[in-house]
N, C-alpha and C positions, 0 to 999 in steps of 0.2 A: 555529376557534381562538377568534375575535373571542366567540361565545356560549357557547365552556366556559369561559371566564376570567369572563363574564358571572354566568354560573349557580354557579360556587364563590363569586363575594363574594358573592353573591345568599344563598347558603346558609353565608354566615360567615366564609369563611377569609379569612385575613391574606393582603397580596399577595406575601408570602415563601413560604405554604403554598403557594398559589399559582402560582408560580412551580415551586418543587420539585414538586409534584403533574403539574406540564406539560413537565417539562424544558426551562422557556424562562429568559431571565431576568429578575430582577425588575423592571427597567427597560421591557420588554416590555408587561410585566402593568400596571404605573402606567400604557404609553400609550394602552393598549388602556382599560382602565378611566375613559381621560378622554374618553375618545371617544363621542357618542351613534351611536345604530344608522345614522342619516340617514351623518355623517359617514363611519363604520366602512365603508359600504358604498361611497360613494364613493373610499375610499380604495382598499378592497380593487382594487376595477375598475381602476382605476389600477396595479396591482403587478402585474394580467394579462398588460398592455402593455409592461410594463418591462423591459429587458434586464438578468438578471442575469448577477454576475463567473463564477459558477460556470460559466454557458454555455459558456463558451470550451473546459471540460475536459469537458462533456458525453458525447463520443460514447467517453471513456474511462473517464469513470465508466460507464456503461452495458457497455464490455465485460466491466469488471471484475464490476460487478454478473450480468451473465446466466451469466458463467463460475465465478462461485463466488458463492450468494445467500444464504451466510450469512456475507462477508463486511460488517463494521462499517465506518459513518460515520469514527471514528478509525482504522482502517487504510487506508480511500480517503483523511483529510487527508494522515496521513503522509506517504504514496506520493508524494502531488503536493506535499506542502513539499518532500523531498527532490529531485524529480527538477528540480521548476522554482524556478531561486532570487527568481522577482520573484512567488512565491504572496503570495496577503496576503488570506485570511478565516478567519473566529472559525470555533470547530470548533463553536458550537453551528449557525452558521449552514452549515457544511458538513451536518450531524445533519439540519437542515429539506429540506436542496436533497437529499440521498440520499432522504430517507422522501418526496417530493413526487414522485421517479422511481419510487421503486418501487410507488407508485398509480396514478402516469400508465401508467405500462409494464409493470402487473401482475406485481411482480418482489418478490413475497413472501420476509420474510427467514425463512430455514429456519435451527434451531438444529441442526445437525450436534455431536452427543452423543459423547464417546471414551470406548473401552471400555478399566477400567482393570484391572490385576490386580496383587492382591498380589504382589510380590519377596521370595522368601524372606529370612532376616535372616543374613548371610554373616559368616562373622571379618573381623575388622580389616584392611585393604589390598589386600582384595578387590570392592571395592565402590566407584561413585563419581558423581557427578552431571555431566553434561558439557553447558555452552549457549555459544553465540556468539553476539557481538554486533558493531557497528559504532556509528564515532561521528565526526565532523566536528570536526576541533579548529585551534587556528591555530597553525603553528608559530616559530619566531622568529622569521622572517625577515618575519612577517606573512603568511604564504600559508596556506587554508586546505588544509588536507590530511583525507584520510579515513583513520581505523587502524580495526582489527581487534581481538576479543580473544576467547579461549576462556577458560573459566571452568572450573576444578574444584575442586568440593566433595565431600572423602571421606565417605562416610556415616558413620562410624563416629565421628569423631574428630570433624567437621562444618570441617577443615583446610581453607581455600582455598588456592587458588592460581590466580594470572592470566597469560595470555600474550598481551601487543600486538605488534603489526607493520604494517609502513604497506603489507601490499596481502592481499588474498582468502588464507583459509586453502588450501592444497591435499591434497590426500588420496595425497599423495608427497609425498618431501623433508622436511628438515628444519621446525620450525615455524618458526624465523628464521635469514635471513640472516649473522645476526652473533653475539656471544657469549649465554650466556646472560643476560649484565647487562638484558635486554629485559623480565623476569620480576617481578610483584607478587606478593608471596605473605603470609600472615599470616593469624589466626585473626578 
């Protein structure tokens, strides 16, 4: 890293070009640039030895990696800000510690391509868009709670409509417990 941040100011660029050319951030690129090689190297030796935070989640980032190797750096942070509440690193620094296993542990990211086909174009209220989501929110009492929501969006008209509820959609039963008062809906 230390000698392609080297060789870009070498050959002109700004430490912002920099920075974006590398996917690090500019702060990086400043320390790296104050740095002579003598130092650079000694420093590097030093990061060999060093324990990092991410070790601790290691042996699941690696399941996740060899079970699906075109999963992304930002869907491994997600995963583990959601599941552990005392995570605490930068995603670009999660970005480093993924691409640094997948060299150590030859675990090349594969782009998995979907095959798309045109939807013929239906009359009005035949037609509709459907995603689910989830979200962490605090309720009044102060506790945080987890809801749910489906989303639909008619093709025709582009009409939303939302539905929350505080546990897993099921694929029986009604969508909520209670009235419909539960529902967002609007253009």
């Amino acid at each position: 890293m230390y000698l392609k941040i080297k060789q870009f100011s070498e050959d002109g660029f700004s430490e912002r070009n920099i920075a974006k050319q590398l996917g690090i951030s500019r702060t990086t690129v400043t320390k790296y640039l104050k740095k002579d090689a003598e130092e650079m190297s000694v420093w590097m030796a030093s990061t060999k030895n060093r324990k990092k935070k991410l070790d601790a989640y290691q042996t699941e980032i690696l399941k996740w990696l060899r079970q699906h190797p075109d999963i992304s750096a930002a869907i491994i942070y997600d995963r583990l800000d959601e599941k552990y509440k005392d995570f605490s690193v930068s995603e670009s620094t999660m970005c480093g510690y993924v691409n640094d296993l997948r060299d150590t542990y030859n675990i090349p990211k594969t782009i998995e391509t979907r095959v798309y086909e045109a939807v013929p174009e239906l009359p009005m209220g035949f037609q509709a868009q459907v995603d689910f989501g989830e979200c962490w929110q605090t309720n009044a009492k102060g506790k945080q709670i987890k809801l749910y929501v489906v989303a639909f969006v008619l093709s025709h008209s582009r009409y939303k409509y939302m539905e929350w509820i505080d546990r897993p959609f099921r694929t029986n039963g009604p969508l909520s417990r209670h009235s419909p008062a539960n529902h967002t809906s609007g253009k």
